[in-house]
N, C-alpha and C positions, 0 to 999 in steps of 0.2 A: 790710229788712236793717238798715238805721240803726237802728230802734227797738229791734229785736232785740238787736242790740249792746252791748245797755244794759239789756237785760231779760234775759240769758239763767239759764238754769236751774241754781245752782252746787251750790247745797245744798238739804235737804227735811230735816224735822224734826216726821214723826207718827208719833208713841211711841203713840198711841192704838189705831194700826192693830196691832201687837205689838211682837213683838222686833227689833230694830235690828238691822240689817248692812248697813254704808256699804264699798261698797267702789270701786275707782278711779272707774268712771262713773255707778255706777248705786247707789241706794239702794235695799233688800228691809226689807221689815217682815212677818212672821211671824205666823198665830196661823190657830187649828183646819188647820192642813193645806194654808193656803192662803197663798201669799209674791204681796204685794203690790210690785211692782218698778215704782220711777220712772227712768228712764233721761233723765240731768240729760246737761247741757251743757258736763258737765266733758271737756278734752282727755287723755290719757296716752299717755306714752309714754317707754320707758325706765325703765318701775314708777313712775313719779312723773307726777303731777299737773300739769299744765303750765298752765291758763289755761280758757277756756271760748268756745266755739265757740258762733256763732247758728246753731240749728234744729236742732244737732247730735242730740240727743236724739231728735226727732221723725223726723227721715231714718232714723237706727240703726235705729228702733221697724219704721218701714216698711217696709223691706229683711228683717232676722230676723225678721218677722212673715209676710211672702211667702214668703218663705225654710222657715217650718215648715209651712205649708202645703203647699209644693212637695217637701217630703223625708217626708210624716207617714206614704206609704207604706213607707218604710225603714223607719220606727221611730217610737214615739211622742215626743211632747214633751212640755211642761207647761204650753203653754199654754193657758188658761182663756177667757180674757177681754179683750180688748183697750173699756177704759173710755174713753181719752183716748190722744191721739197718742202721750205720752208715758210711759203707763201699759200694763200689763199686770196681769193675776192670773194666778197660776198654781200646778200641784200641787209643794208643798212636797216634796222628795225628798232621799233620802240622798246625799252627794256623792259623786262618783270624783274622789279626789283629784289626779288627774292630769290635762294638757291636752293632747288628741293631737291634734297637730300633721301633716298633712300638706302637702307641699311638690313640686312638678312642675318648677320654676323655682330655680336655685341665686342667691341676691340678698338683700337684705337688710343694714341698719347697724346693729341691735342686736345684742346680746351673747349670744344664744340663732341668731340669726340664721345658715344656711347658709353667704353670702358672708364675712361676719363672722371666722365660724372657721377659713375655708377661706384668705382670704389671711391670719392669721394664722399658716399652715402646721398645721392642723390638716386630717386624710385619715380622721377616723371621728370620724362625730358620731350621737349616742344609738344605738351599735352598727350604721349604714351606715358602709360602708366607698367612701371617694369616690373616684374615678379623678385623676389627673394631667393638667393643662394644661386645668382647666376653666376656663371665662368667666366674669364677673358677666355675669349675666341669661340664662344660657345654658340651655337645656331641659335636666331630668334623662331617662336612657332611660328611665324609670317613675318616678310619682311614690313616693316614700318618706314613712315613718312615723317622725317626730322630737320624741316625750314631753317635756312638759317639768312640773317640779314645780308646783304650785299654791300651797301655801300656809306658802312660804317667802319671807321677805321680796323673794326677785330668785328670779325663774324661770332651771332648770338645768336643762340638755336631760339625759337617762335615758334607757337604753338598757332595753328590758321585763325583761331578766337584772336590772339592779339595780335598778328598780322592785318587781318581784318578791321578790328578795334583799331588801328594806331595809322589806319589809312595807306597801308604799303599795298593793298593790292584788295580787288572788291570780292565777294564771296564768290560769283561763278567765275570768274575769273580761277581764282586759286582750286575750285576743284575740278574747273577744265585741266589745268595744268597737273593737277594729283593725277587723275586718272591719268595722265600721258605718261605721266612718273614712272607710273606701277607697271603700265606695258613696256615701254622701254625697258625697263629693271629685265622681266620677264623673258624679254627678247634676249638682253645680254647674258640673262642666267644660262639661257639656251645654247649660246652660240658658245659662249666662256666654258660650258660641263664637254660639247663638242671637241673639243680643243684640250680637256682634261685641266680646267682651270675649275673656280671657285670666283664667281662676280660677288666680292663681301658688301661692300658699300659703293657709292658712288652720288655724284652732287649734277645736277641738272639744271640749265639756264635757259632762260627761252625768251623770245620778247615776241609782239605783236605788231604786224604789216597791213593795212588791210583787210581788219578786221579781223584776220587769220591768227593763228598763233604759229610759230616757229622755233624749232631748236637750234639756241646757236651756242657760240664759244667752241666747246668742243664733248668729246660724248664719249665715256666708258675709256679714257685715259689713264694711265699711272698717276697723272696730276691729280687727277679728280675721281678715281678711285681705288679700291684694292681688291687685289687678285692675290689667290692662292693657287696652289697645286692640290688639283684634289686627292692624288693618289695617296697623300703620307697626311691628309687631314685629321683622318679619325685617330691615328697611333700618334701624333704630334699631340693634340688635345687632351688624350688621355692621361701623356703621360707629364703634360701642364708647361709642354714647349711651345718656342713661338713658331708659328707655319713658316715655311719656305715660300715668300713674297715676292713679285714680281710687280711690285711700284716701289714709292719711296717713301712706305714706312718704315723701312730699314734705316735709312738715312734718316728720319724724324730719330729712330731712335737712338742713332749714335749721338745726334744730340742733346737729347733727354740723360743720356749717360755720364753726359762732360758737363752736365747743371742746366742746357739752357731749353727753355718752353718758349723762347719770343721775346722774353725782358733782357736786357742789358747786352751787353755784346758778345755776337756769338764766335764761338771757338773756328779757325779758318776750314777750309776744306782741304786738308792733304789731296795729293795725284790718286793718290790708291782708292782712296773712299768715292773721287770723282770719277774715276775709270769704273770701279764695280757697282757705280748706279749708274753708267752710262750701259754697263753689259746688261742689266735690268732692263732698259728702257728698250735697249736694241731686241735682247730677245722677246719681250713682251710683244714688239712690234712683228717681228717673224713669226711668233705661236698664233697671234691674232689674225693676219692678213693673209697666211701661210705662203707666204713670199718672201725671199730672202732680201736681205736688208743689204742695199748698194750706196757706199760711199762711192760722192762725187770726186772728181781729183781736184776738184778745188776745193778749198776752205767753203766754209757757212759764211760767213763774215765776204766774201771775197764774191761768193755766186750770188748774195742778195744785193751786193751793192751792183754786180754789174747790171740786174736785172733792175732796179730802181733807182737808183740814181741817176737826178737832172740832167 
């Protein structure tokens, strides 16, 4: 972990591989059909870049990699190839611009976030409509389907009427993609209660190939969604404490604590707060794949360049 700390994987830079797109965690390089994606060891959250987590990259990889093998009867993906812990290929595809969001669990401190809105005094969010005297952390009676934009500087929750409306995606389109939502959810709720977890929320991206539709990015991650323990649910809720998390809304909230939600500049990342969301991510990745989690003896930074570089 020490060495990690110091090696971890911030940025990548092969323009050789093709066309470049850096985006919060992950870098894609483009060319004949085929998107080469490094998943670096950047942290986000809040739409901004926060710092860099050791193994982070490598855990994500291992988790959305199980992950599409475990849904590929749903639907296809695009994934290709897994070369390197931290590497993927996969089939290049058209995007859906939008991020469908499913949520089981009302919780959450960002700004897209159910709890968020909800003590803010908002009762309809991307057209649900929420009942009166709900809890943080409290079960939804079914989980719901809460869109949010993609590729707008700060993600906006959309309800499928103005999605629709405002031309981001045509109506069978968007509820081909719902109903994939709500199975996948399903799937994950399954396989996460197996494992003595809790699938709360989680965000899903897909584009079309061929007429087909496809899951990509990645699927049922700490990035992209939250996981509890289910065994101390019911007695945490009760008694109006926050669950024992294994993504990183823990790390949202240490931020949330020192003032920051996204504006202005954020507070650095200490070792210590880096190391125990790096223990998060690791274990998450061992409860999930139920495989132990093997550090290479070289650095992330060190095994991606020897693998890509010209």
């Amino acid at each position: 972990m020490a060495e990690e700390l110091s090696g971890t994987l911030e940025r990548t830079s092969f323009t050789h591989l093709g066309v470049t797109h850096t985006g919060k965690v992950r870098d894609s390089y483009v060319s004949g059909g085929v998107r080469t994606i490094v998943s670096s060891d950047r942290q986000s959250a809040f739409d901004r870049v926060l710092g860099t987590i050791p193994f982070k990259g490598q855990a994500l990889n291992a988790i959305a990699n199980f992950w599409f093998d475990a849904t590929a009867d749903i639907v296809p993906n695009h994934l290709l190839e897994v070369p390197d812990p931290n590497v993927i290929r996969a089939r290049e595809c058209e995007l859906v611009t939008l991020e469908f969001v499913v949520r089981a669990y009302i919780t959450g401190v960002t700004k897209t976030s159910l709890w968020f809105n909800y003590e803010s005094g908002e009762r309809e969010v991307a057209g649900n409509r929420l009942p009166e005297g709900l809890r943080k952390n409290q079960r939804l009676q079914q989980p719901i389907l809460t869109p949010t934009t993609k590729l707008e500087e700060h993600d906006r929750n959309i309800s499928r009427a103005d999605a629709i409306g405002e031309g981001l995606i045509t109506a069978s389109l968007f509820d081909r993609v719902a109903d994939l939502s709500f199975a996948l959810f399903a799937r994950g709720t399954e396989v996460a209660s197996e494992r003595g977890l809790i699938l709360v929320d989680t965000k899903y991206e897909f584009g079309v190939l061929g007429g087909d539709v496809f899951l990509i990015d990645e699927v049922h991650t700490p990035d992209s969604s939250r996981y509890w323990y289910a065994d101390t649910y019911e007695s945490l809720f009760e008694d109006g404490k926050d669950q024992r998390a294994l993504d990183k809304e823990p790390l949202r909230e240490w931020f949330v604590e020192r003032g920051f939600r996204g504006d202005g500049t954020p507070p650095a990342l200490p070792d210590d707060v880096r190391v125990a969301t790096a223990a998060r991510y690791i274990a998450l990745a061992e409860e999930i794949t139920q495989r132990p989690f093997e550090a290479t003896p070289d650095t992330a930074v060190d095994r991606v360049n020897s693998l890509l570089a010209g």
